[in-house]
C-alpha positions as CSV (number, residue, x, y, z in Angstrom):
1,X,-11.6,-34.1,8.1
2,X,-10.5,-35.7,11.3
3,X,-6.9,-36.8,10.1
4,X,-6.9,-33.3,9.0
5,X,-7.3,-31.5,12.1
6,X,-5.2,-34.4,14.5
7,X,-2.4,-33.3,11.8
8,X,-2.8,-29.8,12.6
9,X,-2.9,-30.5,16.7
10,X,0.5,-32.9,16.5
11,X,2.4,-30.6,14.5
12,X,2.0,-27.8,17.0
13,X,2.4,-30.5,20.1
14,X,5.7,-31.1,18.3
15,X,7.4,-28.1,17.1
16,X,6.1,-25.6,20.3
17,X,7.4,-24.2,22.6
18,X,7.8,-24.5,26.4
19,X,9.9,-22.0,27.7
20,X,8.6,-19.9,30.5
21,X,11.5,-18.3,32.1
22,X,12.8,-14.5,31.2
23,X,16.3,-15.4,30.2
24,X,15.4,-17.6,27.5
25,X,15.1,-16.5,24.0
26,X,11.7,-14.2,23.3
27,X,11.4,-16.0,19.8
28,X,12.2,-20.3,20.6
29,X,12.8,-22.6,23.1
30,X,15.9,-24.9,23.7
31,X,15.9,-27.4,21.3
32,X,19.5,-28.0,22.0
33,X,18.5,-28.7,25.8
34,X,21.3,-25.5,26.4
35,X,18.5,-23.1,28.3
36,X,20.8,-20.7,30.1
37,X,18.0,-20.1,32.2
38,X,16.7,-24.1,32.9
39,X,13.2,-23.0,32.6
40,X,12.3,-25.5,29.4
41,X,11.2,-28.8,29.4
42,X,13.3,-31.4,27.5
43,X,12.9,-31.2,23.7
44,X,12.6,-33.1,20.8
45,X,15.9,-32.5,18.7
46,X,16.2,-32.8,15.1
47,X,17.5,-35.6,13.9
48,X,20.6,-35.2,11.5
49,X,18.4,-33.8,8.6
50,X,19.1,-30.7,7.1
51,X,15.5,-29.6,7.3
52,X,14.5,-27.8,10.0
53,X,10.7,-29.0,9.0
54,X,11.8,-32.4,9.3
55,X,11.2,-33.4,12.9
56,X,12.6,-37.2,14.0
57,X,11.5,-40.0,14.9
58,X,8.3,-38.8,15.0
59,X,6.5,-38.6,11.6
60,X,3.2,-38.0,10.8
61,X,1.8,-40.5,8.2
62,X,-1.7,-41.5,7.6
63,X,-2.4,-44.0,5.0
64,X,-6.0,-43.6,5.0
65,X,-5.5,-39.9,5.0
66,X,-8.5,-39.1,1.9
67,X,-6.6,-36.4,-0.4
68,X,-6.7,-32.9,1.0
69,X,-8.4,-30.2,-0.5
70,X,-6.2,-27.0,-1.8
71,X,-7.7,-25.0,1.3
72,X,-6.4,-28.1,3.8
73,X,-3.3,-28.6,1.9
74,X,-2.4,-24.1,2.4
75,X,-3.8,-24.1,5.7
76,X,-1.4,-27.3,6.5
77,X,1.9,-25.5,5.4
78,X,1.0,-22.3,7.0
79,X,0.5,-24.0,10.0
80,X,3.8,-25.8,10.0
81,X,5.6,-22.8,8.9
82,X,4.2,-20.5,11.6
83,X,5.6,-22.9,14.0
84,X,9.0,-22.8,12.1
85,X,8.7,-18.8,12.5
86,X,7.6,-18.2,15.9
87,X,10.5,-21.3,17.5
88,X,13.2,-21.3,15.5
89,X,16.4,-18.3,16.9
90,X,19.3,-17.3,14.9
91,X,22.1,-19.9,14.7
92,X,24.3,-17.4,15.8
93,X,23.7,-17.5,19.8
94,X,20.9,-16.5,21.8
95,X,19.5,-19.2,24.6
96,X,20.3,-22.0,22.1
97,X,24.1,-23.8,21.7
98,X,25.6,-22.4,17.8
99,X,25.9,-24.8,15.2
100,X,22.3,-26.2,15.7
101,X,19.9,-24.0,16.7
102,X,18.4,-23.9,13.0
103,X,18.3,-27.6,12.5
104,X,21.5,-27.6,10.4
105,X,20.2,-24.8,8.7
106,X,23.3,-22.9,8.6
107,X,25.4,-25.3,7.4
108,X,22.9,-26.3,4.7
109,X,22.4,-22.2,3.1
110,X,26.3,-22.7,2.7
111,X,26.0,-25.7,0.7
112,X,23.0,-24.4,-1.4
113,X,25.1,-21.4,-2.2
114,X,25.0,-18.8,0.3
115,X,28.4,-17.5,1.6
116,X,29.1,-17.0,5.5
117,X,29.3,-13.1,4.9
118,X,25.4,-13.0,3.5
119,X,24.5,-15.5,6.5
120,X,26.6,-13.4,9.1
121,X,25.0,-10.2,7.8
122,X,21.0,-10.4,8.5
123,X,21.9,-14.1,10.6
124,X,17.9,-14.0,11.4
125,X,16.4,-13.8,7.9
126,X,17.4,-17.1,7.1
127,X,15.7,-20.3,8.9
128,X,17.1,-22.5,6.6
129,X,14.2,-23.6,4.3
130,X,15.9,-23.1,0.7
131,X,17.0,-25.3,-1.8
132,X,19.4,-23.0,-3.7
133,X,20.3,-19.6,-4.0
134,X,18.1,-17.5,-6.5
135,X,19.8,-14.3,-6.1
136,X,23.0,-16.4,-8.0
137,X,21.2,-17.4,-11.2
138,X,21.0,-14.0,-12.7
139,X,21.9,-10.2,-12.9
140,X,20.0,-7.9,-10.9
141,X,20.4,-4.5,-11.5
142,X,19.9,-1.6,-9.2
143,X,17.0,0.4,-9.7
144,X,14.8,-3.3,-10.5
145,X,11.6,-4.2,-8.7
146,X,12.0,-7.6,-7.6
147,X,9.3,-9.5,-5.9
148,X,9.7,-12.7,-4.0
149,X,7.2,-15.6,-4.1
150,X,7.4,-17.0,-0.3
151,X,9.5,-14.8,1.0
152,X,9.3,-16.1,4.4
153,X,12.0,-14.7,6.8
154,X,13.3,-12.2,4.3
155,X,16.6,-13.7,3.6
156,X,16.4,-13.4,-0.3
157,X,14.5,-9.9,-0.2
158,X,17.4,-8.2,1.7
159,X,20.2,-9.6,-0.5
160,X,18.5,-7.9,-3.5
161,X,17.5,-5.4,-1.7
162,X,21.2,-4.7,-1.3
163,X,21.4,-4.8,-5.4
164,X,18.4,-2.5,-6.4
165,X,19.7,-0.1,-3.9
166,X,17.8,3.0,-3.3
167,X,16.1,3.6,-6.5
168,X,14.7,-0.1,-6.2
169,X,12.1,-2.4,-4.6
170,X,11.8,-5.1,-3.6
171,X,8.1,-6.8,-2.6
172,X,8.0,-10.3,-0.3
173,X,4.7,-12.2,-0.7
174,X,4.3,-14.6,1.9
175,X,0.5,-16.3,2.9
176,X,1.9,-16.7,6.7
177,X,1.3,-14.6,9.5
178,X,4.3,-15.9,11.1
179,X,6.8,-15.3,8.6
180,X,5.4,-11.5,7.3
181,X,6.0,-10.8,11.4
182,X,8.9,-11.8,11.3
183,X,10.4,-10.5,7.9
184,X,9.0,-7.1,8.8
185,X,11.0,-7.4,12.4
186,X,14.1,-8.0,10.2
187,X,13.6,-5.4,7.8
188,X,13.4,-2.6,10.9
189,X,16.5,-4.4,12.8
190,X,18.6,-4.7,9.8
191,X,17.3,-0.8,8.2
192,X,16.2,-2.1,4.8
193,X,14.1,0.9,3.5
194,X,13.5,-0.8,-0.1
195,X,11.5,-3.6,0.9
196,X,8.1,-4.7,2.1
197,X,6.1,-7.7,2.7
198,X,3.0,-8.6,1.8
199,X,0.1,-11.0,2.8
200,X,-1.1,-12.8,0.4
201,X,-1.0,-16.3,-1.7
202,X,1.0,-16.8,-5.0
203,X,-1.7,-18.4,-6.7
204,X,-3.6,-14.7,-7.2
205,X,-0.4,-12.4,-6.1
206,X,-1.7,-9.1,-4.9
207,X,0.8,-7.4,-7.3
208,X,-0.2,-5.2,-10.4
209,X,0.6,-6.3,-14.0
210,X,3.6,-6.1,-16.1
211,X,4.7,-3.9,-12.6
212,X,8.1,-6.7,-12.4
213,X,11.2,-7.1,-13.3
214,X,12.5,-10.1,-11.8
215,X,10.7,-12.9,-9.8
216,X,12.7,-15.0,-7.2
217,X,11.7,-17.9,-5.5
218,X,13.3,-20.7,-3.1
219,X,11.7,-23.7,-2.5
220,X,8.6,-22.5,-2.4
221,X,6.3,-23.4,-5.4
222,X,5.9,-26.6,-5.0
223,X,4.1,-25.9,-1.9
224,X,1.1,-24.4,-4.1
225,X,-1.4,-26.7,-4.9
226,X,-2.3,-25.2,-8.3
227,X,1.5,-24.5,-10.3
228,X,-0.6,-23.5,-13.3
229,X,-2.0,-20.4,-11.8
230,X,1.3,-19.9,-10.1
231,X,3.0,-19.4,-13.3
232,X,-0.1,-17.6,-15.1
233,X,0.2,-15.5,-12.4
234,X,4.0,-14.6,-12.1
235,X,3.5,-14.3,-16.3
236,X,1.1,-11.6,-15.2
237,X,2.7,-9.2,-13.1
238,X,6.2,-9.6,-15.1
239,X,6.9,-6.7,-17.4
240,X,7.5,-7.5,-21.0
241,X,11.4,-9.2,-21.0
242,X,11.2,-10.4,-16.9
243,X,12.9,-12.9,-15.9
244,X,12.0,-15.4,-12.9
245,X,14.9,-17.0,-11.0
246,X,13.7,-19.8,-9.2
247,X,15.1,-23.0,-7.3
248,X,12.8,-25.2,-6.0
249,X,12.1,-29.5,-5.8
250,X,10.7,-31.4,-8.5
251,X,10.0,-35.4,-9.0
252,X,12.8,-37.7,-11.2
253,X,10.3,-40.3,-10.7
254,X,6.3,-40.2,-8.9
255,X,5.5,-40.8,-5.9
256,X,3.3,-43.3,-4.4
257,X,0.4,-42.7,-3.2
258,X,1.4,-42.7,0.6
259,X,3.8,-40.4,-0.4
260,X,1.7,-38.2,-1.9
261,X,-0.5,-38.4,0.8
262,X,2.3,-38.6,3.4
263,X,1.1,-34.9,5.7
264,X,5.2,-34.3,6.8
265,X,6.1,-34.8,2.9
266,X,4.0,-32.1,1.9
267,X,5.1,-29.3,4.4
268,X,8.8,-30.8,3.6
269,X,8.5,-29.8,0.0
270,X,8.2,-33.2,-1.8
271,X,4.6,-34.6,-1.4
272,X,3.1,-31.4,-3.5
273,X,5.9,-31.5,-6.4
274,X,5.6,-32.6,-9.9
275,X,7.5,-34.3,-11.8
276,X,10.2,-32.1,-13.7
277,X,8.4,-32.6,-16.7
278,X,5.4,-31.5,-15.5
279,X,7.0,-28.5,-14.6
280,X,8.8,-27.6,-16.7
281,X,5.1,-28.3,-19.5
282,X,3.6,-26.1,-16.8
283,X,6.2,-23.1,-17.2
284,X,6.4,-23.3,-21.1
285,X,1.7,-23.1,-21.3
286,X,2.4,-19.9,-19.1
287,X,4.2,-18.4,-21.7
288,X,7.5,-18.6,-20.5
289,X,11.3,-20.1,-22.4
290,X,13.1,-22.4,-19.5
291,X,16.4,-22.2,-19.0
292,X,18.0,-24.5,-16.7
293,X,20.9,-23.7,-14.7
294,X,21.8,-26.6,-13.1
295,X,19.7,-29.6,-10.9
296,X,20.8,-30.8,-7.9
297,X,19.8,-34.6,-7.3
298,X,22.4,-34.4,-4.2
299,X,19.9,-32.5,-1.8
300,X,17.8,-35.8,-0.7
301,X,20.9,-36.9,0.8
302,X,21.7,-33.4,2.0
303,X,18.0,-33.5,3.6
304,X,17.7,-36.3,5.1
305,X,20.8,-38.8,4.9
306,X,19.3,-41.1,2.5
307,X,18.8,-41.1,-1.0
308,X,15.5,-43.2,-1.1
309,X,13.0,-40.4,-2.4
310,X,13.4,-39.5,-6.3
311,X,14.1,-35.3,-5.9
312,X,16.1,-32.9,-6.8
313,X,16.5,-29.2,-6.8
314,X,16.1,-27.4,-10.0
315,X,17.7,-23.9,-10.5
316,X,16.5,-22.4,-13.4
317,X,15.5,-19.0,-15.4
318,X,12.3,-18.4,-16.8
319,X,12.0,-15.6,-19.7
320,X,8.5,-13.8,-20.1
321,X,8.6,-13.6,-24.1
C-alpha cells in the first residue's frame, strides 16, 4: 500500500535524528535547538502537546488512506515507537535544555499520577507515553509475578519491581526492538535483578498459563488491533483470582472515518480505540468482572490543548473469576 509505506518514510524523516558530533547525546538529538556541541541541524519541536508522539504542525493524514490491515496497523506503531525509543533522552539533562526534552512528558507522568521521587529515581524508563498510573489502582504484594503488556521503557516494571522485591518477578512484553533495548539498558543501569523483557505481541503473549498474578498496562491496548484476543489472552496466563490493573483510552463517542483512518491518530492512541462500551463488552466475554476506578475525560485537553476528540482515560481493575 503506497500511503502505507510514504507513512512509514515521513514518520522517520520527522522524528530522526541528525546529530553527528561526539558531545551530543548517544540516544537523541536537540529537539530543544540546545546542542552543547552545535553539531545538529535545526529541529522540529513539539508543539505544546503533552504527547511526545504528537509531532506539530506537521500531521500525517490521508483521506483516501484504504483501512490498514492488522500487520500494517503493528508494523505502523512499532515504527513510530522505535523512533520515540532511539531520540528521545531523559528530561533530566543530557545535550537537551530540562523541562522539555521528553515533549512535556515529565510534567504530564506527574499529572497522570506519578510522584517526582518515582520520576527522579529511574528518570530514563519513562518517555512519557502513559495515560495513568497502573501501579496505583491495586495492591501488589512482594513475592507476585507481575507482567506488563507494552512495557516499553520499563517505567512501570521497575516500580513493581521495587514491590515484589526479591522473591518476585516481574515480565515486560513489548513487540518493539527499540523499547526491549532500551528497557534492558535500564534494568542493568538502574540494578533491577527481578525483571526481564520480552519480545513479543500481546495478542498471543509468550507467557505460560495461569503463571500471573497481576497484569499492568498503560496506554497500551488500544494500540492492538484485535482487543478480544488481548483479553482472551491476559484471561489465559492469569492464575485463578488475578487481577489486571490497566489505564488506557477509550471512545465517549465514535470516530469518523478520517479519524479512524487518520495514520498520527492511531500511533497517538485514539484512532485504534473503542468505544468504552465496547470495551468494557470485550473484557466481561473474556471472562473477567470490571471494576472501574476512575475515567479521566480531562486528558484530551492534557494532550493536545483542545477538547475536540471524544476520549478519555479509563483506570480500571479486571478480576479473572
Amino acid at each position: 500500500m503506497k500511503n502505507y509505506y510514504s507513512l512509514i518514510l515521513a514518520l522517520s524523516a520527522t522524528y530522526g535524528a541528525t546529530c553527528c558530533g561526539a558531545n551530543c547525546c548517544q540516544s537523541c538529538c536537540c529537539q530543544s535547538n540546545d546542542c552543547k556541541s552545535n553539531c545538529c541541524q535545526p529541529q522540529k519541536k513539539y508543539s505544546q502537546n503533552k504527547n511526545p508522539l504528537i509531532i506539530q504542525p506537521t500531521k500525517v493524514v490521508s483521506p483516501e488512506l484504504k483501512k490498514l490491515t492488522d500487520t500494517e496497523i503493528k508494523d505502523l506503531v512499532k515504527q513510530s515507537y522505535s523512533v520515540v525509543a532511539e531520540s528521545s533522552c531523559a528530561c533530566s539533562g543530557g545535550c537537551c535544555s530540562s523541562g522539555g526534552c521528553c515533549g512535556g512528558g515529565a510534567d504530564l507522568s506527574q499529572y497522570i499520577g506519578y510522584t517526582a521521587e518515582e520520576l527522579a529515581t529511574i528518570p530514563d524508563a519513562n518517555l512519557g507515553l502513559g495515560c495513568g498510573h497502573p501501579i496505583k489502582l491495586g495492591e501488589i504484594k512482594e513475592g507476585d509475578t507481575i507482567l506488563d503488556l507494552g512495557s516499553g521503557a520499563g517505567i512501570d516494571c521497575f516500580l513493581a519491581a521495587r514491590k515484589v522485591g526479591a522473591t518476585g518477578s516481574v515480565i515486560g512484553v513489548d513487540m518493539t526492538d527499540a523499547m526491549l533495548k532500551k528497557a534492558r539498558e535500564n534494568a542493568q543501569k538502574y540494578g533491577f535483578k527481578n525483571v526481564e523483557f520480552r519480545k513479543g505481541d500481546i495478542e498471543q503473549l509468550p507467557i505460560a498459563n495461569s503463571s500471573i498474578d497481576i497484569i499492568i498496562s498503560n496506554c497500551v491496548i488500544n494500540l492492538a488491533p484485535d482487543k478480544t484476543k488481548v483479553f482472551n489472552e491476559a484471561y489465559r496466563v492469569l492464575k485463578s483470582g488475578g487481577k489486571m490493573y490497566v489505564s488506557d483510552v477509550v471512545l465517549l463517542k465514535e470516530l469518523s472515518k478520517e479519524q479512524r483512518n487518520d495514520a498520527n491518530l492511531i500511533c497517538e492512541c485514539i484512532g485504534g480505540a473503542l468505544l468504552e462500551s465496547d470495551y468494557i463488552d470485550k473484557l466481561n466475554q473474556a471472562g473477567f468482572t470490571v471494576q472501574i476506578v476512575d475515567e479521566d475525560k480531562e486528558i484530551c485537553e492534557k494532550w493536545f490543548n483542545h477538547t475536540e476528540l471524544p476520549i478519555a482515560s479509563l483506570k480500571f481493575i479486571a478480576f479473572k473469576k
